[in-house]
C-alpha positions as CSV (number, residue, x, y, z in Angstrom):
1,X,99.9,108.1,77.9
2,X,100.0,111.6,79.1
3,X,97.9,113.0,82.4
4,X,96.0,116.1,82.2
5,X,95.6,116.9,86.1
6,X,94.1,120.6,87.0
7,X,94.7,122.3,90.4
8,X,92.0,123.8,91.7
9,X,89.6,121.6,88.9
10,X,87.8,118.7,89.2
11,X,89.0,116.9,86.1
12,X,91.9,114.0,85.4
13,X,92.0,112.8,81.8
14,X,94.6,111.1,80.5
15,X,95.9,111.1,76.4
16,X,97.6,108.8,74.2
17,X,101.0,110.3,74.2
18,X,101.5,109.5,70.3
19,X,98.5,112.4,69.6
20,X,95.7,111.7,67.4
21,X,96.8,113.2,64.3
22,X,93.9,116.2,65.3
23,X,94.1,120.0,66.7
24,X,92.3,118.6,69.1
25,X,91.8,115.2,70.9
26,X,89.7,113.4,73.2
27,X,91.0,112.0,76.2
28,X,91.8,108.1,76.9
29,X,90.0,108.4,79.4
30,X,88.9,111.0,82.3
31,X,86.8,110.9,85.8
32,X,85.2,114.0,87.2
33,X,86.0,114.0,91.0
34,X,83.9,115.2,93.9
35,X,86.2,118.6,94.9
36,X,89.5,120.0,93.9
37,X,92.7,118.0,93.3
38,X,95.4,119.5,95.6
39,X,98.6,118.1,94.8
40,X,101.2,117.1,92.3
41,X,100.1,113.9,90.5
42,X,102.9,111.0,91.9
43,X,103.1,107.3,89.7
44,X,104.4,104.4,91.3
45,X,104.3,101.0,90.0
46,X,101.9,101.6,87.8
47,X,99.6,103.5,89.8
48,X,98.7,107.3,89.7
49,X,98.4,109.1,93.1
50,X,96.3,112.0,93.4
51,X,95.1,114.0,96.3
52,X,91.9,116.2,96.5
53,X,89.2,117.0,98.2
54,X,85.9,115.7,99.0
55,X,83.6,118.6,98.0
56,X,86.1,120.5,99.8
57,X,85.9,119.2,103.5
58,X,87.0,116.1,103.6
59,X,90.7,114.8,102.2
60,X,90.2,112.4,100.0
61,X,93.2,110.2,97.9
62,X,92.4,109.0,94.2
63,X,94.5,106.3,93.0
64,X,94.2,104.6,89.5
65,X,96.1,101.8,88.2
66,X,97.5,102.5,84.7
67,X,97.3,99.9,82.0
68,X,100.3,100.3,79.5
């Protein structure tokens, strides 16, 4: 798998790492959040850490568990 994270954007999407044989792919999967994502995307144990924003006032931390 390979994350797709966007400062300043309000899109994750994760890709199968392999490609899809394609110019172009769609992701895995994605999530729209509520404001911007602030910070360098950390994984531990299995779970992706990212920090943002909550429609820019409030801090907000997204964390997803990764299935292999």
């Amino acid at each position: 798998m390979v994350l797709s994270i966007a400062h300043n954007n309000t899109r994750i999407a994760a890709y199968d790492a392999t490609g899809c044989g394609q110019s172009s792919c769609e992701p895995i999967w994605f999530i729209v959040t509520q404001g911007s994502i602030v910070n360098t995307p950390v994984i531990v144990n299995g779970r992706l850490h990212v920090s943002g924003s909550n429609f820019g006032f409030t801090p907000q931390v997204y964390v997803f568990h990764l299935v292999g």
